[in-house]
Steps between C-alpha positions, in 0.01 A plus 500: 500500500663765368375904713421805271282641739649755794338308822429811656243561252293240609399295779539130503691274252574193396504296804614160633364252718678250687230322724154471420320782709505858295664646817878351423478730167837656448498828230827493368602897408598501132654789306486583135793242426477258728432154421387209757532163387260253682423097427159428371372302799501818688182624623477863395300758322442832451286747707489862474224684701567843480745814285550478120531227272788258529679337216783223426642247265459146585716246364444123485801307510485087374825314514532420122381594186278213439275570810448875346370359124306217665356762758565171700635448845716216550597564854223396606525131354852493582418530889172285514222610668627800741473435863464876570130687554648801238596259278213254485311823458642603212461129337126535624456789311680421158241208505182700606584730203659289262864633380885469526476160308214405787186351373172685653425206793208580746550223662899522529483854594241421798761251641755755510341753636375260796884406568625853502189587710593221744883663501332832597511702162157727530505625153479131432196497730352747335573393117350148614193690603487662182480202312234326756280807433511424073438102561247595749356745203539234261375225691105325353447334866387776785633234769877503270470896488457544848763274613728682225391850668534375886882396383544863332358610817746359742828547273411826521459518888789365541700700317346826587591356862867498391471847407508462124266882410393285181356259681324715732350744214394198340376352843297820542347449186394177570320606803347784285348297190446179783737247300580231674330607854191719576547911398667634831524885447675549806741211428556684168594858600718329763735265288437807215669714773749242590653561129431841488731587715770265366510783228279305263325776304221309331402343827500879634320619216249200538524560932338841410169364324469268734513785795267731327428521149313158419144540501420142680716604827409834547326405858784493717740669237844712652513751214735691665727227456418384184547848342850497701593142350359611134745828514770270603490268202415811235833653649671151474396526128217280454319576217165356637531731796622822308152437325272472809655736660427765208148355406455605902713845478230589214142371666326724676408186755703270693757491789773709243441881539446634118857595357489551110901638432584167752283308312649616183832399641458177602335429149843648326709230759303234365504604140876512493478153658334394207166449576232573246216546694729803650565633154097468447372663810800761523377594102128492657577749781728750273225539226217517775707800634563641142884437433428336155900487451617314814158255472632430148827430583375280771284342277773443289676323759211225490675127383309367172313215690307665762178530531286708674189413746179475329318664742658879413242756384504574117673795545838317623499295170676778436806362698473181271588679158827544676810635309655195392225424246623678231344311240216796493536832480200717476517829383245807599671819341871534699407292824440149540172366587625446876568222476265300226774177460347173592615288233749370830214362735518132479161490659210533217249628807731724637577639147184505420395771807804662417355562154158601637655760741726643176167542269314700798827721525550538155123598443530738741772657288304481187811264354268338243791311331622354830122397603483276174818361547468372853179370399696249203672462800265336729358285182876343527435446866168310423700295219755396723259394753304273252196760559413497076137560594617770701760648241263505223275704671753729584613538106124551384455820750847617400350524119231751707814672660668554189277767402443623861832673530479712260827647292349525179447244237854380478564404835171316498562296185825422670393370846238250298754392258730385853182377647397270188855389479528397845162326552601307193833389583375444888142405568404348146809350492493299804143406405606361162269760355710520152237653269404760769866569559538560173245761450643701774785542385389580152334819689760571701712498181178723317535720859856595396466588138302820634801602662751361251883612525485543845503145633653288256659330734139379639387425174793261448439313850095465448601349166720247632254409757231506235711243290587319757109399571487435179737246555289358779149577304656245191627245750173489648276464198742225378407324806157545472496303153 
């Protein structure tokens, strides 16, 4: 492990453990330089809980060439089975998820996980849990599930016993969800607690839900401490907790006194943390309080796969046609149409309400050309859908439309001629419609003559469509006779 980080820039480290409880942690100090060397049967980790972020280069060394192509290791055939709890851990584990020229072995892995259990290795206890739970999950007989769950159950116990915080935030969660033993709310804020302050900044983050945030435990709820625990774990840098705490900062109810500029801060933490939800609700709050720039550039922050809750009001569709999806532009004079792009949203419903939202904005601008084309574009949601009944419905009040917006007798001809084309190539295509298809495209191609020279290019691509159906129409009728 090689330091780049200065150590007084953060708090914590990578750590190691010689015994099993977390209390014989030792945080080595390394400087920008230094390297520590350690052998891989060594319990130890990493745990930072507090300053900036903490980087360094991690080498794995094999002991020949081989080993590194094969992505095998043979030291552990050389020596047999390890005696050692570390070691039969790490054998365990290379079983329970397949890899270093291990098969994936249930069974194999259960075995060693029960011998390094019995040596006193509690992440073993806890792994061995872990893979209880899944049979249990797995398991067609209720009598075999239980009995998988009770031994998840006591694993567990024990090794949240030995001290292991893993174990106990896992132990905690048992008693919360009632796997394995009755739900014991009590039990489960005390072994939550238990890893809490072992540093463990999920189970401090999840310690502060259970105190006073979740709605089933509100009766004899400590929200003073669970507000305490939850600022803890958002300063530790939990993402989860940097968002509760500014969904909190920004109600008006609740135990968190209103605080928008904290709010705002804690949802710039988590953004440069890389959460997209942060991005999301950070671009939410900025263009709620009118700073179009910084919401964009927030929004712009937002990773390609998220996607947002469906429960938002239309008007934060908005923050769906983020600035990534450049693949439509939509002009209105020198502005954008803030921000009409929404060929990005993966999600046809979502898009869809996006698209609904943009029509009632842009008809509120009187952006006629921007209406009709949002409206091809909700045809294309139906079509993706499968909705055809739903799409062709749409096309025969867009031939309506057409004339509705006005722009003289140009711009009419020319929003038909697109309409024809694309309920041809679309609709009547995917209904095998060939003879109807071809009609409307003949009018679409009729539609352009009237404004001939200035869409050639049109022209050209409704008469490739056109022949194209053709193509279909004489394949059809030679299967007819």
């Amino acid at each position: 492990v090689l330091g780049l980080s200065d150590p007084d820039d953060y708090q914590g480290g990578l750590y190691l453990q010689p015994e099993s409880s977390p209390s014989s942690r030792l945080f080595p100090r390394i400087e920008p330089g230094d390297m520590l060397v350690h052998s891989y049967d060594l319990q130890h980790g990493v745990h930072v809980w507090g300053g900036s972020e903490r980087y360094s280069l991690i080498f794995w060394l094999k002991d020949s060439l081989q080993s590194v192509l094969d992505d095998s290791t043979p030291w552990y055939d050389a020596q047999g089975e390890p005696d050692g709890a570390e070691a039969l851990y790490h054998l365990a584990n290379k079983y329970h998820h397949g890899g270093d020229d291990k098969p994936l072995d249930t069974h194999e892995a259960i075995r060693l996980y029960e011998r390094s259990a019995k040596l006193g290795c509690p992440s073993a206890m806890n792994n061995l849990a872990t893979m209880c739970q899944e049979l249990g999950a797995e398991a067609s007989d209720e009598e075999e599930a239980k009995a998988y769950y009770k031994r998840a159950f006591d694993s567990l116990l024990e090794g949240a016993e030995a001290g292991w915080h893993l174990a106990q935030r896992n132990l905690a969660m048992f008693y919360t969800e009632g796997v394995g033993v009755e739900v014991n709310i009590g039990e489960a804020r005390r072994w939550m607690r238990e890893a809490a302050v072992q540093l463990d900044v999920q189970a401090a983050f999840r310690l502060s839900g259970l105190l006073a945030f979740h709605p089933d435990f509100s009766k004899d709820a400590d929200v003073e401490e669970g507000v305490w625990w939850l600022e803890r774990s958002a300063e530790a840098g939990s993402r989860d907790a940097q968002l509760v705490l500014s969904g909190q900062l920004l109600s008006r109810q609740g135990p968190v006194p209103q605080d928008m500029a904290a709010a705002e801060l804690w949802l710039e933490r988590a953004a440069r943390g890389g959460s997209d939800v942060a991005c999301y609700q950070l671009a939410k709050l900025l263009h709620k309080q009118g700073r179009a720039e910084e919401s964009d550039r927030a929004r712009g922050r937002i990773g390609a796969q998220f996607r947002p809750p469906a429960d938002e009001p239309l008007e934060i569709c908005w923050l769906d046609c983020r600035a990534a999806a450049k693949e439509r532009e939509l002009i209105a004079g020198d502005e954008l149409v803030d921000p009409v792009m929404i060929a990005n949203i993966q999600d046809l419903r979502l898009r869809q309400r996006a698209l609904q939202a943009a029509i009632v904005e842009a008809g509120e601008r009187g952006l006629a050309e921007v209406m009709f084309q949002l409206h091809l574009d909700i045809g294309q949601c139906f079509l993706l859908s499968q909705k055809l009944d739903m799409a062709e419905s749409l096309f025969q009040d867009l031939f309506g439309l057409c004339s509705e917006l006005g722009g003289g007798d140009a711009a009419v001809s020319l929003r038909q001629a697109i309409v024809r084309n694309n309920f041809a190539v679309s609709v009547l295509r995917l209904q095998e419609k060939w003879t109807e298809a071809e009609y409307e495209l003949i009018q679409a191609l009729l539609e352009c003559e009237r404004v001939r020279g200035e869409h050639d290019e049109m022209m050209l691509g409704i008469s490739g469509n056109l022949a194209l159906i053709r193509m279909s129409l004489s394949e059809s009728r030679v299967d007819t006779r």
